[in-house]
N, C-alpha and C positions, 0 to 999 in steps of 0.2 A: 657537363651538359650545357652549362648557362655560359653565358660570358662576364665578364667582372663587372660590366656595368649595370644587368640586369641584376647580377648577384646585389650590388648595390644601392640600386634603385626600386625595383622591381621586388622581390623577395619583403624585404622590412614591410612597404604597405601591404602586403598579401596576408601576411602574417598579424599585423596589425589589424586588419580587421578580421578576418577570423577570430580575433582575441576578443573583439568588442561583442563579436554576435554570439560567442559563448556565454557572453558576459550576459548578453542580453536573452538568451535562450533559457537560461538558468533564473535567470530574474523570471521571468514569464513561469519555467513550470513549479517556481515555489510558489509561485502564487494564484496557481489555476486557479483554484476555487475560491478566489476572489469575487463578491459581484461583477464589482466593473470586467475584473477579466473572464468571464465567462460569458459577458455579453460582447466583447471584441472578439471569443471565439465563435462565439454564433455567427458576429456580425461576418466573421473572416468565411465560414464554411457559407452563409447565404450569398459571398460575392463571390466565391470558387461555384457555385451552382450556376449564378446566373454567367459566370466568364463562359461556362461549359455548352449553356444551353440548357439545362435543367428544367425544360419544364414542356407541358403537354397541350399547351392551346395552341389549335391550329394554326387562328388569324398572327399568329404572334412568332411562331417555334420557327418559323421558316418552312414546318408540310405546305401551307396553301399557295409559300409564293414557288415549291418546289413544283406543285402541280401546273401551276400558273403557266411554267415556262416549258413544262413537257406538254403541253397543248402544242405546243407548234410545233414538234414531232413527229406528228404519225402515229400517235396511240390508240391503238383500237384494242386491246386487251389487256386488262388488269386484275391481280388476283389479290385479295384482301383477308390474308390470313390473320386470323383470330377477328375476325369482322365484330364479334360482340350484337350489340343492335342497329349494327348499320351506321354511325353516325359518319365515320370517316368515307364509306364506300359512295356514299350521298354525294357527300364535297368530291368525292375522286369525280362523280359520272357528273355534276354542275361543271367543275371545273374542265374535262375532259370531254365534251360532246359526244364527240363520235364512239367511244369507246364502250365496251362492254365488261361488266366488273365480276367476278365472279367470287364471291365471298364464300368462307371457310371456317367452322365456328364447332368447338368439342362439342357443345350441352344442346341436346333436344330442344330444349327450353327457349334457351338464345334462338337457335334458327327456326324454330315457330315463328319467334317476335320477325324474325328476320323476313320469313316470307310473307308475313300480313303485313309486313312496312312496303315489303318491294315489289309486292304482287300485281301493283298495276302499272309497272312497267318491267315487264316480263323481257321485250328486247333488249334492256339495258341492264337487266341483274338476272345472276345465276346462284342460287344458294344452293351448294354443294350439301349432299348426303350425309357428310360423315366430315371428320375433322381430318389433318393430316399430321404425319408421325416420320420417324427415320423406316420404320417399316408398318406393313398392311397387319390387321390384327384387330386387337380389343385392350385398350387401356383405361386404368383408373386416375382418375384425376377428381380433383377438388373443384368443387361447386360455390359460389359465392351468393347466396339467396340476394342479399342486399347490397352485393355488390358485384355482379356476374363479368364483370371487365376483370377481373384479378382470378377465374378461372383458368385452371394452369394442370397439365400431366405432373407438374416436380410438388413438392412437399416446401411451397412458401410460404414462409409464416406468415399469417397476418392477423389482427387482432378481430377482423370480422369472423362470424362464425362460419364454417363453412359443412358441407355433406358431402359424401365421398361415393363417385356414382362411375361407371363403366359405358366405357361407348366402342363404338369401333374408327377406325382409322385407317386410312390409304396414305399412299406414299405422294408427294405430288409427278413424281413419273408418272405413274401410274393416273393419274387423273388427267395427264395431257395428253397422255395416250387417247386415254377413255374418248377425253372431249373434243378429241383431232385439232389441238392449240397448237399452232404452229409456233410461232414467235410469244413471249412474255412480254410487254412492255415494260410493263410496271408491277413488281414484287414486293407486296408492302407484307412483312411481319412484326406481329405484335403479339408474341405467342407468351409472354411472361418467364421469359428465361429459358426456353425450347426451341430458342430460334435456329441454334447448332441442329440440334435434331431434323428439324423440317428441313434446312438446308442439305442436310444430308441425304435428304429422299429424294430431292432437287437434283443429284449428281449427275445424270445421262446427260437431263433437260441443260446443264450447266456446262458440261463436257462438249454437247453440242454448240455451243454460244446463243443458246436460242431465249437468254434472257436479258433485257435489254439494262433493265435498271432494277436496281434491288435495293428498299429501306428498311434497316430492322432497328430494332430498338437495343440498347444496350445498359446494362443497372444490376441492381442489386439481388435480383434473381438469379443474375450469372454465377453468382458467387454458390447457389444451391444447386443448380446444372453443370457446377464445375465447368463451365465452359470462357475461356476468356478470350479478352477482345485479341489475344493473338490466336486461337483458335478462327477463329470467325475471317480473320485478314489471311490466316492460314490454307481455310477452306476454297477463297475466293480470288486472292492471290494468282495462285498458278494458273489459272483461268484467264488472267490479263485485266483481271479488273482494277480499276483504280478506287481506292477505298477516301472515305471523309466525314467527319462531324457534320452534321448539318445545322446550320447558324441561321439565325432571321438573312442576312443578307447573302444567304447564299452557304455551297457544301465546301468545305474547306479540306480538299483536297490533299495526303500525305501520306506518307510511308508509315508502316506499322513501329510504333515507339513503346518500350513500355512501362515508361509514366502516364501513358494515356489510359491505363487499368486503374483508373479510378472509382468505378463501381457505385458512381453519383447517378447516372440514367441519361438519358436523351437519346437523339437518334442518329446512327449512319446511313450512308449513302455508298452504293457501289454502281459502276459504270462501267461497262462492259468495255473493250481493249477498240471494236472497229465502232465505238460511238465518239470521236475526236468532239466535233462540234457540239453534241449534244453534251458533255462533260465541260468544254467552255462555257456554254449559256447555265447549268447550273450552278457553276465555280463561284467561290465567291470572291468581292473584289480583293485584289491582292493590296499587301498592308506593307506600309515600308516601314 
């Protein structure tokens, strides 16, 4: 297969170091539990977090400078699945003027908060009914008193205590239908590991091309929705969308890989196939 010179050259250092990095793989797991080495393993998993994006402030994550630059778009409709108390729907309608936000939230509770936050600007926020699901119905889902962002239809573990309460749910077809939305701008889900689901109700509205840009979040939840990031590239894919991490400096744009099932968190970006320019100005800069 090789030629004699590669066999000669080529081959011994290959082999050579593979030799050393066993060498050195095996030194490393005799001695996990080491002080020092379990603090270069921390330190090694806290810079694979921040390489990835790992983490959830706005001013910092890359959401605010994503919204920043779809202001000069043409956004006038955004929907803000799992809205919570409103904190991100706020910065979507500051940052996005013209537009009108329509948030989406399981718990009764949440969306009371929701409309005594957003009630007096009624033209600019719409709090939906009910939450939305792969299908219309009544599901049970987990309530988080002290911490109602970690509300979720799937069985998350988490160490807060949580109550187990039933509500109803629509499909989001069925609620573009209802609210005569023509076009999506902007798709933000943040549904705790249920993002496959709602995407799934999404199907018509997605088969039609009538969503312009869609952000979900991706992490450790998936791993309990079974749902993985090839599932999600899978759903959105054949639709022409172009998928990507999103980074402080922008969405970094690529094919579905699956090393990238890392199951650490952060958020994707997808761009619909007749958005060219709008997929440029989010792009982020290219790295040589």
């Amino acid at each position: 297969m090789f030629d004699a010179e590669f066999r000669q050259r080529v081959v011994p250092q290959f082999s050579s170091r593979r030799w050393r990095y066993s060498r050195l793989a095996n030194l490393v797991a005799r001695n996990r539990a080491v002080p020092a080495a379990r603090c270069l393993t921390k330190a090694a998993h806290a810079w694979l977090d921040a390489a990835d994006n790992v983490q959830f402030d706005m001013g910092t994550n890359g959401e605010s400078r994503l919204l920043t630059r779809l202001a000069a778009h043409a956004v006038s409709v955004v929907f803000d699945v799992g809205a919570n108390v409103g904190d991100w729907a706020e910065a979507a309608a500051q940052r996005l003027r013209g537009a009108h936000v329509h948030c989406f939230e399981l718990d009764e509770e949440n969306r009371s908060r929701l409309r005594d936050r957003l009630s007096s600007r009624p033209g600019r926020f719409t709090v939906a009914p009910s939450g939305l699901d792969r299908e219309a119905g009544t599901v049970d889902y987990d309530f988080y008193p002290a911490e109602p962002a970690l509300t979720s239809i799937l069985p998350v573990p988490h160490s807060s205590p949580s109550e187990r309460r039933t509500t109803t749910v629509v499909t989001g077809d069925q609620y573009v239908e209802a609210a005569r939305v023509d076009t999506i701008d902007l798709l933000k889900l943040d549904v705790e590991g249920a993002e496959g689901r709602v995407l799934e109700g999404f199907s018509r509205t997605l088969e039609q091309g009538r969503i312009r840009v869609i952000q979900f979040e991706y992490g450790l939840a998936n791993v309990v929705a079974r749902c993985l990031l090839a599932d999600l590239y899978a759903r959105l894919a054949p639709h022409g969308y172009s998928l990507g991490r999103l980074f402080p400096d922008g969405v970094e744009f690529r094919p579905y890989d699956v090393t990238s099932e890392s199951f650490r968190g952060g958020n994707f970006v997808a761009v619909r196939p007749s958005e060219a320019a709008l997929a440029r100005a989010l792009a982020a800069p290219t790295r040589r």
